[in-house]
C-alpha positions as CSV (number, residue, x, y, z in Angstrom):
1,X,50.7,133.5,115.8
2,X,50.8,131.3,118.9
3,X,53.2,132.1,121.5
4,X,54.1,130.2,124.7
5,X,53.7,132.0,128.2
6,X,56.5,129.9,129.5
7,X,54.7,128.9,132.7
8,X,54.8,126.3,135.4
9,X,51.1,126.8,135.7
10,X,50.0,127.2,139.7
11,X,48.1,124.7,140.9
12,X,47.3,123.5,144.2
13,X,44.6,121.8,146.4
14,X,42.2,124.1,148.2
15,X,40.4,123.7,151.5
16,X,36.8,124.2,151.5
17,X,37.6,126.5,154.6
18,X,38.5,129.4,152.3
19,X,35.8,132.2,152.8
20,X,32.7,132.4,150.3
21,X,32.7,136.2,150.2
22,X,33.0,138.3,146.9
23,X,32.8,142.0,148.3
24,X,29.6,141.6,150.1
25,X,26.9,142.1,148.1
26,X,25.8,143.7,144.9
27,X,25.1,147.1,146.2
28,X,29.2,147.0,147.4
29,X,29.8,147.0,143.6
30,X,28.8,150.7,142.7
31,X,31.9,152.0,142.9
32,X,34.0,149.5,140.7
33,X,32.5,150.6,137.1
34,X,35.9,151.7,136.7
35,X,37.6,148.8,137.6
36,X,38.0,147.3,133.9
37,X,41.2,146.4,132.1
38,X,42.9,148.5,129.6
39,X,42.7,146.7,126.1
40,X,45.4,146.6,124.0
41,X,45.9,145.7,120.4
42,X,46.2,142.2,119.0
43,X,48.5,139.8,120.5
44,X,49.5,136.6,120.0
45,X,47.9,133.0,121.1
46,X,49.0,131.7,124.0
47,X,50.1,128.2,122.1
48,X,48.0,126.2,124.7
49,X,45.0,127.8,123.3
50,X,46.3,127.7,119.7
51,X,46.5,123.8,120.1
52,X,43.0,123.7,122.0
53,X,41.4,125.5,119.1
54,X,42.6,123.0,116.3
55,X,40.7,120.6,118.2
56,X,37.7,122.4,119.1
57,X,37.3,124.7,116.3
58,X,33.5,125.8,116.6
59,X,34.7,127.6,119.8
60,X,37.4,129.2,118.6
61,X,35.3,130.8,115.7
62,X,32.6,132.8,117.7
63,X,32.6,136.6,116.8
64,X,30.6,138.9,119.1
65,X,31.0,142.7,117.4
66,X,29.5,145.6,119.3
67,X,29.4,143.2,122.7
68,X,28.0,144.5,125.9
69,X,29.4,143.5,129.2
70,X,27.5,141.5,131.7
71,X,24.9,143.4,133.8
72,X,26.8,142.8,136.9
73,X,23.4,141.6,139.8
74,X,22.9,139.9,142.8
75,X,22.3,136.7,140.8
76,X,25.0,136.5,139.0
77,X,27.7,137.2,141.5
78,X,26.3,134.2,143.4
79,X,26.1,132.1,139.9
80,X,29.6,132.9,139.2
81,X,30.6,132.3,142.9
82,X,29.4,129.0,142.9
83,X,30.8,127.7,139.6
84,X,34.4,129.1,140.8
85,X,33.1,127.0,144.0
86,X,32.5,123.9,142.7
87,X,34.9,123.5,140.0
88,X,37.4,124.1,142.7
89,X,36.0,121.8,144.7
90,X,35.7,119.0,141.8
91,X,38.7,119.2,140.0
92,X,42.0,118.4,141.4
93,X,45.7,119.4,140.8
94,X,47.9,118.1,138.4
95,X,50.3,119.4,135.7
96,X,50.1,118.8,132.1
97,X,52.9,116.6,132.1
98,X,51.7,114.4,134.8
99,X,48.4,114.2,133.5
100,X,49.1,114.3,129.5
101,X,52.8,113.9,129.2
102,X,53.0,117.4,127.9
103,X,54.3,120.4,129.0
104,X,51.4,122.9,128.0
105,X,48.4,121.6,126.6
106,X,44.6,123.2,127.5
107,X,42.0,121.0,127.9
108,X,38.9,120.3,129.3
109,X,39.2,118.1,133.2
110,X,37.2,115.4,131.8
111,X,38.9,112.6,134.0
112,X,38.6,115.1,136.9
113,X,42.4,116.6,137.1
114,X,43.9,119.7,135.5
115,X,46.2,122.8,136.2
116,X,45.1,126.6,135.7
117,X,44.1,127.0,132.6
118,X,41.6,123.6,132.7
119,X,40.0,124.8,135.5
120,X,39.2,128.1,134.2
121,X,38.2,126.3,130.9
122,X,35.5,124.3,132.8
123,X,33.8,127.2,134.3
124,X,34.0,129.3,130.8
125,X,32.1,126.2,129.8
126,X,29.8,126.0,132.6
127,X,29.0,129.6,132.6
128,X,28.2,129.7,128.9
129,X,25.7,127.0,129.5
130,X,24.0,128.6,132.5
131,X,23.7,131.7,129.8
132,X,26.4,134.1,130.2
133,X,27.9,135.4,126.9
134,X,30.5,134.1,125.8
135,X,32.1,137.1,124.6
136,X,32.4,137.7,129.1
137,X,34.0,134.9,129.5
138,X,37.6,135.1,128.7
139,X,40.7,133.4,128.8
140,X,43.3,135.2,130.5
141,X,47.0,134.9,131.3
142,X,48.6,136.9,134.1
143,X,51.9,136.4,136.2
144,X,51.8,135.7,139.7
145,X,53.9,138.4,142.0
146,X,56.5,135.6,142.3
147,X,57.1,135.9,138.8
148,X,55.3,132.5,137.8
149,X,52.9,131.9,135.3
150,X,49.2,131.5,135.7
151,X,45.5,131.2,133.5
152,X,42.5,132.7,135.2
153,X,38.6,133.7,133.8
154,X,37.9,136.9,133.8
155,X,34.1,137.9,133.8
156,X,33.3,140.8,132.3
157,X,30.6,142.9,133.8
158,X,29.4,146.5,133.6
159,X,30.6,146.6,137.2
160,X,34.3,145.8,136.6
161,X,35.9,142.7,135.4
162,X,36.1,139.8,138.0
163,X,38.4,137.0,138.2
164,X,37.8,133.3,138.7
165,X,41.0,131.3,140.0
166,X,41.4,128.0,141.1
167,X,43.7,129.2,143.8
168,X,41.1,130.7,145.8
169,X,37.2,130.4,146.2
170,X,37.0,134.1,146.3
171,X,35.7,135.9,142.9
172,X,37.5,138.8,143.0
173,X,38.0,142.6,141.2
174,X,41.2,141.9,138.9
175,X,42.6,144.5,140.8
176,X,42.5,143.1,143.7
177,X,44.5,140.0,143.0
178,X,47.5,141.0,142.9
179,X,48.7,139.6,139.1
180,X,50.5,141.3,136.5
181,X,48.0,140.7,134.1
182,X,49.3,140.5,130.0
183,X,46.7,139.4,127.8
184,X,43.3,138.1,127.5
185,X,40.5,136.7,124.7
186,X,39.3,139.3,122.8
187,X,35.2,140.0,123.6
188,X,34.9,140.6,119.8
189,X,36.4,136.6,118.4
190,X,37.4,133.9,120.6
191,X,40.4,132.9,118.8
192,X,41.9,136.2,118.6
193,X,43.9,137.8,122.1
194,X,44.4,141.4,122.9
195,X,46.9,142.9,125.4
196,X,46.0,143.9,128.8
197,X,47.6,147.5,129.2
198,X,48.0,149.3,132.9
199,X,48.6,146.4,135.3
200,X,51.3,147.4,136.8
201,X,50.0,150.8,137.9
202,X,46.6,148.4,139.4
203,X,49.3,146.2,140.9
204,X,51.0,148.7,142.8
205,X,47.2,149.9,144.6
206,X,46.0,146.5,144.9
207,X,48.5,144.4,146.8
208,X,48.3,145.1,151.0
């Protein structure tokens, strides 16, 4: 069952100003092992992603039982980085209605606009071709502390789970972002979504 988040999805231009720094290096990560979201159970499709997968079907059809997360290195925090970099950098900003007459509808920025959930489609899809798993590259929808709604990617790594967002060039803990976050692709089968349990409690440590 698809459901609709009910989002005007955040979007906005970024300055290449914005600091390229993802908590130092590596080595800074030891400590964040613990820093993974709480699954859920099964939850419905965001009905942006419902209506993405009836056009790209092979994607939506990947199963990945008894999944590992991403050895979290040097290497790939600065892959990651500079894929949450550049796509930032490429695409720009505009809603779904502006740029498809719609009000929610997931897509690939082929003609080099989209809102939240594009971006974080592109880098899914450039990540997966640099050879990250796809079952650590997922989907997810959170709300914004102003109560708005928003897509990110979250990369799953044996290190925590880090967030790339087209409002900042920072890849970040998803702690540390300061999002309510409610659901995400399951790392087992792309089409299916799971609930994200405990972010309030990581909400109420994580905002300064």
């Amino acid at each position: 069952m698809a459901s609709s988040v009910g989002w005007r999805c955040a979007a906005r231009r970024l300055g290449l100003a914005v600091a390229l720094t993802v908590l130092g290096s590596a080595s800074s990560l030891a400590n964040a092992s613990e820093l993974s979201m709480v699954i859920g159970g099964p939850t419905s499709q965001p009905i942006g992603h419902y209506d993405f997968c009836k056009i790209h079907v092979d994607e939506c059809s990947i199963r990945s039982p008894n999944n590992m997360p991403e050895h979290m290195s040097s290497q790939l925090l600065r892959q990651i980085t500079a894929v949450n970099l550049s796509v930032n950098t490429r695409v720009k900003p505009m809603s779904d209605m502006d740029n498809y007459g719609k009000e929610e509808w997931w897509a690939y920025p082929e003609d080099g606009f989209g809102d939240c959930e594009d971006y974080a489609l592109e880098k899914r899809r450039e990540l997966i071709s640099s050879g990250v798993a796809v079952s650590n590259l997922l989907m997810t929808v959170v709300r914004k502390p102003d109560g708005e709604g928003h897509a990110v990617l979250t990369v799953r790594t044996d290190k925590g789970d880090f967030i790339l967002d087209n409002l900042t060039n920072k890849v970040r803990l998803w702690s540390q972002t300061g999002y309510r976050y409610l659901k995400r692709q399951s790392s087992e089968n792309t089409g299916r979504w799971v609930s994200i349990l405990g972010g309030d409690e990581a909400l109420v440590s994580s905002v300064k």
